[in-house]
VOKOL-914759 format. One record per residue: residue number from 1; residue in one letter; y, z, x of N, C-alpha, C in turn. Coordinates in steps of 0.2 Angstrom, whole numbers, plus 5000, padded with zeros to 4 digits. Each point is the difference from the previous one (the first is absolute). Layout:
# residues N
<NUM, A, <Y, Z, X>, <Y, Z, X>, <Y, Z, X>>
...
# end
This chain:
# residues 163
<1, X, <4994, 5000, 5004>, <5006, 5000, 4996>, <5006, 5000, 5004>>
<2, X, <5005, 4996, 5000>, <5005, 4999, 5002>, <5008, 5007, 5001>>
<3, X, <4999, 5003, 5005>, <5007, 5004, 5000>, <5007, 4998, 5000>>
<4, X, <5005, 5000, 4992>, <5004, 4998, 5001>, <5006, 5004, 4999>>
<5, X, <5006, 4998, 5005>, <5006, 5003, 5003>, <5005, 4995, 4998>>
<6, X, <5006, 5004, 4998>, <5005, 4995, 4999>, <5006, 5006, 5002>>
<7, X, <5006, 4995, 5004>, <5004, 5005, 5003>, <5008, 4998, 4996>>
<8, X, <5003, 5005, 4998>, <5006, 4998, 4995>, <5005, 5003, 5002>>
<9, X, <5006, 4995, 5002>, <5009, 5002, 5000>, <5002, 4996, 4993>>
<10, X, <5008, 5000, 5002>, <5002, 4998, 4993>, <5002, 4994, 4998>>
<11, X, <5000, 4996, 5005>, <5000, 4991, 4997>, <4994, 4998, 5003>>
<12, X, <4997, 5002, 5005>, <4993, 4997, 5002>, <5003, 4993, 5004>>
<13, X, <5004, 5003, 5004>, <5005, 4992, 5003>, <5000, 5005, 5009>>
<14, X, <5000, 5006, 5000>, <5000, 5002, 5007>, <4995, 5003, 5003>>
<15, X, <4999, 5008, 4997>, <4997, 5004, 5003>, <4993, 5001, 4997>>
<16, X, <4998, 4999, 4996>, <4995, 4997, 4995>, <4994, 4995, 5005>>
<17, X, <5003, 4994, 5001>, <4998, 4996, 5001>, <4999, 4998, 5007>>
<18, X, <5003, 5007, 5004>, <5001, 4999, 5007>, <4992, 5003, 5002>>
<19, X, <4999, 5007, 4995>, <4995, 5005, 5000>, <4993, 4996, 4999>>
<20, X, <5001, 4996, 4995>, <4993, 4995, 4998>, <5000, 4996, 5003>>
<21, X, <5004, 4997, 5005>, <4997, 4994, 5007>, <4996, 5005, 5004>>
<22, X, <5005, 5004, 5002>, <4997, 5006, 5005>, <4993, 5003, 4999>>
<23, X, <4999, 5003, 4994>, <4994, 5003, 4999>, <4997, 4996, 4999>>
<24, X, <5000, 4993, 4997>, <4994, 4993, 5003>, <4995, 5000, 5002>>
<25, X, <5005, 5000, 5005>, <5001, 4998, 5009>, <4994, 5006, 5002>>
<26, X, <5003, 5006, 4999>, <4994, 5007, 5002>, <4994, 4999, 4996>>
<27, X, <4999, 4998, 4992>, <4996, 4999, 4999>, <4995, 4996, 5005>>
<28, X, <5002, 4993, 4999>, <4995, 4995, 5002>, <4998, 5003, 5010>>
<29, X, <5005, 4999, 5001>, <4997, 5005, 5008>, <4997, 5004, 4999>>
<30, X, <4997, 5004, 4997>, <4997, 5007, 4999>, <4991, 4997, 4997>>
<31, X, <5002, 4994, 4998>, <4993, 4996, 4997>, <4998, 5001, 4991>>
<32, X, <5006, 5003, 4999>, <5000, 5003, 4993>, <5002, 4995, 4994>>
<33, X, <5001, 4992, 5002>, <5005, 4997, 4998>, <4996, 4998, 4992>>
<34, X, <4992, 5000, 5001>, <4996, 4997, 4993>, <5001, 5008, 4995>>
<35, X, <5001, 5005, 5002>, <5001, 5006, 4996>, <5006, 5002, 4997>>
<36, X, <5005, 5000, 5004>, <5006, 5002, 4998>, <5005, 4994, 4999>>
<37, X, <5004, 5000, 4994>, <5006, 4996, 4996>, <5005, 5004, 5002>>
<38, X, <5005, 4995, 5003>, <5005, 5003, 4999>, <5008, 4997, 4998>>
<39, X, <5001, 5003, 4995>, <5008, 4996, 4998>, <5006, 5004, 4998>>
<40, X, <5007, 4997, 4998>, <5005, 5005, 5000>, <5004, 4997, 4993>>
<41, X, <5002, 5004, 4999>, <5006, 4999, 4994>, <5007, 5004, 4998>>
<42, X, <5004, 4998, 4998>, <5006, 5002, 4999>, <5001, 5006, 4993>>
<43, X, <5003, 5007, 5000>, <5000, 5002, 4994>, <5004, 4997, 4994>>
<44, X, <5007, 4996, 5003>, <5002, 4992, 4998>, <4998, 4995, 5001>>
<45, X, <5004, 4996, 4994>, <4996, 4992, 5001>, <5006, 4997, 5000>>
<46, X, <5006, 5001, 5005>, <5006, 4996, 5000>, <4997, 4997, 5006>>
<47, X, <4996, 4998, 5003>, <4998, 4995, 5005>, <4993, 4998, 4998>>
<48, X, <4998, 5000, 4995>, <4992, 4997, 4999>, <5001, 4990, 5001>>
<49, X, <4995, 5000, 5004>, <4999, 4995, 5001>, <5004, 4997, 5007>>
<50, X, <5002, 5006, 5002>, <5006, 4995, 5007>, <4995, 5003, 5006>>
<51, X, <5003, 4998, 5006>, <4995, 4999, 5005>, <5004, 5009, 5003>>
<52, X, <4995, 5002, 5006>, <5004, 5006, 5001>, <5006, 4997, 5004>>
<53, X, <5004, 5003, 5001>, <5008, 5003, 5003>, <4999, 4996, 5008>>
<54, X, <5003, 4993, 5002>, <5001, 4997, 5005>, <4999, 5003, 5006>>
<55, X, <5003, 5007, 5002>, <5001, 5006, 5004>, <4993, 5002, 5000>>
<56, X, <4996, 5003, 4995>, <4993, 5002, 4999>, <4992, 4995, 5002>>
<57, X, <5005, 4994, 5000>, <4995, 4993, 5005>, <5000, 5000, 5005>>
<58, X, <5007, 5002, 5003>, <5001, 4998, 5007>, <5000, 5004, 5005>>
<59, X, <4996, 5007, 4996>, <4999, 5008, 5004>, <4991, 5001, 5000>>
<60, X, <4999, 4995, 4994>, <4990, 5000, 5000>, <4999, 4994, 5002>>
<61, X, <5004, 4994, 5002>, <4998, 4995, 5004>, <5000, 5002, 5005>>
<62, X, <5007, 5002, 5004>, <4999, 5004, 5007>, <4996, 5003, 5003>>
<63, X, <4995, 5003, 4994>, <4994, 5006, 5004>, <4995, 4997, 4999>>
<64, X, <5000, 4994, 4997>, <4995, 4996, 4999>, <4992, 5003, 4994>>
<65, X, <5008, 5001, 4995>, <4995, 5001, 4994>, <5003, 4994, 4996>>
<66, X, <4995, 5000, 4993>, <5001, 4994, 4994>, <5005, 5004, 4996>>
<67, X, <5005, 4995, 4998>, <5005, 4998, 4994>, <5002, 4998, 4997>>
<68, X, <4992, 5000, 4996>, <5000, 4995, 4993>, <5000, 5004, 4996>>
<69, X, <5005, 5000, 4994>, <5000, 5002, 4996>, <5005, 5001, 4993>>
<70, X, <4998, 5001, 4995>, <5005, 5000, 4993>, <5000, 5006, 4995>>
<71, X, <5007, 5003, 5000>, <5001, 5005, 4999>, <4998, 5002, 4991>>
<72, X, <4997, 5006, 5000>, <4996, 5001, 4991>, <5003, 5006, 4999>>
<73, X, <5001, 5003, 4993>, <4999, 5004, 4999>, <4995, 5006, 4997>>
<74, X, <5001, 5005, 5001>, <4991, 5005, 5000>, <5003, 5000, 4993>>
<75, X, <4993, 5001, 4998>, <4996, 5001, 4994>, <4997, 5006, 4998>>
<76, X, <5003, 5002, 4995>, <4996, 5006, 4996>, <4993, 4999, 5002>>
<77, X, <4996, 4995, 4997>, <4994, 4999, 5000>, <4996, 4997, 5005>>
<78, X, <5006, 5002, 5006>, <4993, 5000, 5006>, <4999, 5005, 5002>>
<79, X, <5000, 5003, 4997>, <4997, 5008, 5004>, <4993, 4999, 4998>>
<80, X, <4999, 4998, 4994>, <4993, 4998, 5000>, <4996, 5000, 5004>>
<81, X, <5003, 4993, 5005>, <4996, 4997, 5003>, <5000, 5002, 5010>>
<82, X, <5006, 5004, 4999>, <5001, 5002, 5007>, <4997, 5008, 5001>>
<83, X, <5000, 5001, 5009>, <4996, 5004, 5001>, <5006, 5005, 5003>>
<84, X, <5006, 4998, 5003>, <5005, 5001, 5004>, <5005, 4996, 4999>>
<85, X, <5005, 5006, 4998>, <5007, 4996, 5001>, <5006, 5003, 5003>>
<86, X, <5001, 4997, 5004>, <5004, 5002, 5006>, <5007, 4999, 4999>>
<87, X, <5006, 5003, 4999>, <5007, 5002, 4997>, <5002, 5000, 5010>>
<88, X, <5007, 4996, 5000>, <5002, 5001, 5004>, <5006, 5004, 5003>>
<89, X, <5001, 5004, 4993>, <5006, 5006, 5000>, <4998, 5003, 4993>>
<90, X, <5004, 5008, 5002>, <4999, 5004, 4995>, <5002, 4998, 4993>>
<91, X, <5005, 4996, 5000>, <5002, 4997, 4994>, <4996, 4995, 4995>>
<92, X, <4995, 4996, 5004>, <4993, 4995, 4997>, <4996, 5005, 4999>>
<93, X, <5000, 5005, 5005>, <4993, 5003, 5000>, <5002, 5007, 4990>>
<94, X, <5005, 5000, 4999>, <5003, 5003, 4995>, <4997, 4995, 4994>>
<95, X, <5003, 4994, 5000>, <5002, 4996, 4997>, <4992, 4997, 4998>>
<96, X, <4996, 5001, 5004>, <4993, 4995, 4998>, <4995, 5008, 4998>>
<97, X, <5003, 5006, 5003>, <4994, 5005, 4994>, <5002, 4999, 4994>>
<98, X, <5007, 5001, 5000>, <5003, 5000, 4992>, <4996, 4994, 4994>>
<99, X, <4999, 4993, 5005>, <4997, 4994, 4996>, <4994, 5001, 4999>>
<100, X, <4995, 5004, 5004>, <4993, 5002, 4999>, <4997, 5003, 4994>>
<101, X, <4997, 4995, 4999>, <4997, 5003, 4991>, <4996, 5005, 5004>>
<102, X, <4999, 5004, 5002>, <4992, 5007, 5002>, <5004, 5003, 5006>>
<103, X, <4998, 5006, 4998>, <5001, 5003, 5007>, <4996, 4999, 5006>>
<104, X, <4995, 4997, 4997>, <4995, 4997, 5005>, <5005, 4993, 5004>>
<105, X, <5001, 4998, 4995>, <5006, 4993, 5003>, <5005, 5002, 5005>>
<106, X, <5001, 5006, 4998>, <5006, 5002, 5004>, <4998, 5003, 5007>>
<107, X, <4994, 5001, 4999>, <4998, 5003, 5007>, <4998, 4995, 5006>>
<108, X, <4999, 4992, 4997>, <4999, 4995, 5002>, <5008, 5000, 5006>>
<109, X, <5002, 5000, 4998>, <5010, 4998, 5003>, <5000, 5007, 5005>>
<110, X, <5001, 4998, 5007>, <5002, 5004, 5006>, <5006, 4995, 5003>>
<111, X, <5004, 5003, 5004>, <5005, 4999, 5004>, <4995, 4999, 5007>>
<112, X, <5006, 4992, 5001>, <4997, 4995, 5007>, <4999, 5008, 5007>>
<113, X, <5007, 5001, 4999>, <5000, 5006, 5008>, <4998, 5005, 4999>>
<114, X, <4997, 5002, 4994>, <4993, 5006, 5001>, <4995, 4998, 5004>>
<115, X, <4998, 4995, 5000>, <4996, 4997, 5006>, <5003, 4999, 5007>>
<116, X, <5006, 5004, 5002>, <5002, 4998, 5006>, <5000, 5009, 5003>>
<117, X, <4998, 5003, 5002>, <5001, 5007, 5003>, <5007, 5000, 5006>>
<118, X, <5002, 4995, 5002>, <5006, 5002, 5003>, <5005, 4999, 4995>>
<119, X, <5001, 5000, 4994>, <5003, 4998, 4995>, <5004, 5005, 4999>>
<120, X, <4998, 5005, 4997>, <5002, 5008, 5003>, <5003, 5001, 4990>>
<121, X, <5006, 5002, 5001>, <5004, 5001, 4992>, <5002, 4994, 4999>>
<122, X, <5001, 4996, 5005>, <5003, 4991, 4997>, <4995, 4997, 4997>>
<123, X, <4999, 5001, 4992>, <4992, 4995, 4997>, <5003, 4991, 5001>>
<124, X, <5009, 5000, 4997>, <5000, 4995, 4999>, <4999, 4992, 5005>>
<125, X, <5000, 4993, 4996>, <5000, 4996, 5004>, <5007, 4996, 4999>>
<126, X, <5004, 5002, 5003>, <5008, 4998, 4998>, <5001, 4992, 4998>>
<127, X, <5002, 4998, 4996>, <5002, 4992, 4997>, <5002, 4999, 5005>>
<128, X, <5001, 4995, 5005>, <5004, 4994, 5003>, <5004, 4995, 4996>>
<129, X, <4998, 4999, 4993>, <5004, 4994, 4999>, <5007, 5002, 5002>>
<130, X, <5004, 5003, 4997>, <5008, 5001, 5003>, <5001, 5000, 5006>>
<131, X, <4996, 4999, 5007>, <5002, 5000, 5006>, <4997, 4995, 5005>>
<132, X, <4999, 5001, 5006>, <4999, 4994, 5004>, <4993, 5001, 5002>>
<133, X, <5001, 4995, 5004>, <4993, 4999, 5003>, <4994, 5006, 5002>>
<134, X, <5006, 5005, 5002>, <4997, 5007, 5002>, <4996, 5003, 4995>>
<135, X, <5002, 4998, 4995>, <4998, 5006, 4994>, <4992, 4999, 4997>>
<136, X, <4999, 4992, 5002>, <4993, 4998, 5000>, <4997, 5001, 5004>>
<137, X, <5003, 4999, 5008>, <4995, 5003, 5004>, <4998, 5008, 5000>>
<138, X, <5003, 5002, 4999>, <5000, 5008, 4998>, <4994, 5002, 4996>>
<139, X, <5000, 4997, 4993>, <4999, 4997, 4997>, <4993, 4998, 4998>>
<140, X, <4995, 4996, 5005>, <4997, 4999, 5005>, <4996, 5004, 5002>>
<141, X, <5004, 5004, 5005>, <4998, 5006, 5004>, <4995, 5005, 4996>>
<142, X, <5004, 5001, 4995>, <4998, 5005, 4996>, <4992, 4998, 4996>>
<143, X, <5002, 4992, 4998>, <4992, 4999, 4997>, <4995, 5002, 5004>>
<144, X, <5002, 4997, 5007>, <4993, 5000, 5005>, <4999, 5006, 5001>>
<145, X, <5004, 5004, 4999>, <4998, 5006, 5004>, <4996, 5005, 4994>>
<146, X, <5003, 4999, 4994>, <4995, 5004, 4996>, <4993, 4997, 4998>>
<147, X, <4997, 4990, 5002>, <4998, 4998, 4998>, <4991, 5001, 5002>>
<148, X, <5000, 5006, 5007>, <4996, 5001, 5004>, <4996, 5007, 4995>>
<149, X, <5004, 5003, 4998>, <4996, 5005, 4995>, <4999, 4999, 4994>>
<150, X, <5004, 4996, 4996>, <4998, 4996, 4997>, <4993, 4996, 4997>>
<151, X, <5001, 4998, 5006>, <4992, 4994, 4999>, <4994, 5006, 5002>>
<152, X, <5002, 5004, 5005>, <4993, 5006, 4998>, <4999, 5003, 4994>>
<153, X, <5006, 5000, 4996>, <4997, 5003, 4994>, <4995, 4997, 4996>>
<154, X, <5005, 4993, 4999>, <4996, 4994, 4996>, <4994, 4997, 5004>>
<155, X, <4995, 5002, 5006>, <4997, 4997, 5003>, <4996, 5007, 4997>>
<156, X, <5000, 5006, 4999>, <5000, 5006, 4998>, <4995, 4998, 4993>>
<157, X, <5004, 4998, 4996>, <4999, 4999, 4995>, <4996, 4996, 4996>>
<158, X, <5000, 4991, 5007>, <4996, 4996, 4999>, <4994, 5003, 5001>>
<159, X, <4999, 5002, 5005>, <4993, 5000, 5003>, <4998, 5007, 4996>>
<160, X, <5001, 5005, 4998>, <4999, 5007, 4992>, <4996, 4992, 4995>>
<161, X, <5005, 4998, 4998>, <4997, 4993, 4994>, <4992, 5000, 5002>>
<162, X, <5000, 4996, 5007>, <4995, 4996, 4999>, <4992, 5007, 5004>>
<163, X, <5001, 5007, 4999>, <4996, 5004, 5003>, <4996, 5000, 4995>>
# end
């Protein structure tokens, strides 16, 4: 059975979509690629259907990840179907328990940099869109760095599945 992840900001145009190149990337390195799904959505849909943020291409081309993609909005009704949903500030992570039909739903939904222990009391992943270049690399940083604990838990959980 398929482990699926979906990571959420709020137009699904930066940080969102920067998370689910990245965690990809760690999936399929990891060997995990036929097991675990992973994708991202916006708690709005002011950007469904646009490609991500110019600046969000040209910082996961750089590291030599993929940036293919088109901005959606989450859905009540995937909690359904998802196993993890990854909030990339306290604000999403507010915003998608409140949308969860079950408290079981809700417990689905964790924050990106609770997965990062140098993260400390800063959980959030700061927006870049209103800033430069930096703000993506930063940005960035932050995915890859919580994305290591992360994939142990989901590698945790895969391999729990199939015991």
């Amino acid at each position: 059975m398929t482990y699926r992840v979906c990571f959420v900001c709020t137009g699904n145009i930066c940080r969102s979509p920067m998370a689910e190149s990245v965690f990809r990337a760690r999936v399929e390195e990891a060997g995990l690629g036929g097991l675990v799904e992973v994708d991202s959505a916006g708690t709005g849909g002011w950007h469904e259907g646009d490609p991500a943020d110019p600046r969000t291409v040209s910082v996961l081309e750089e590291h030599g990840y993929d940036s293919d993609h088109a901005a959606r909005q989450f859905q009540q009704s995937w909690f359904a179907r998802l196993d993890l949903v990854i909030a990339l500030d306290t604000g999403h992570l507010k915003a998608l328990r409140r949308l969860a039909p079950s408290p079981e739903d809700a417990a689905k939904v964790r924050l990106l940099r609770s997965y990062d222990p140098a993260a400390g009391d800063d959980p959030d992943v700061p927006d870049p869109y209103y800033g430069g270049l930096d703000g993506f690399e930063e940005c960035l940083e932050m995915v890859e760095a919580a994305s290591t604990d992360l994939l142990a838990a989901v590698r945790e959980q895969v391999e729990g599945r199939a015991a």
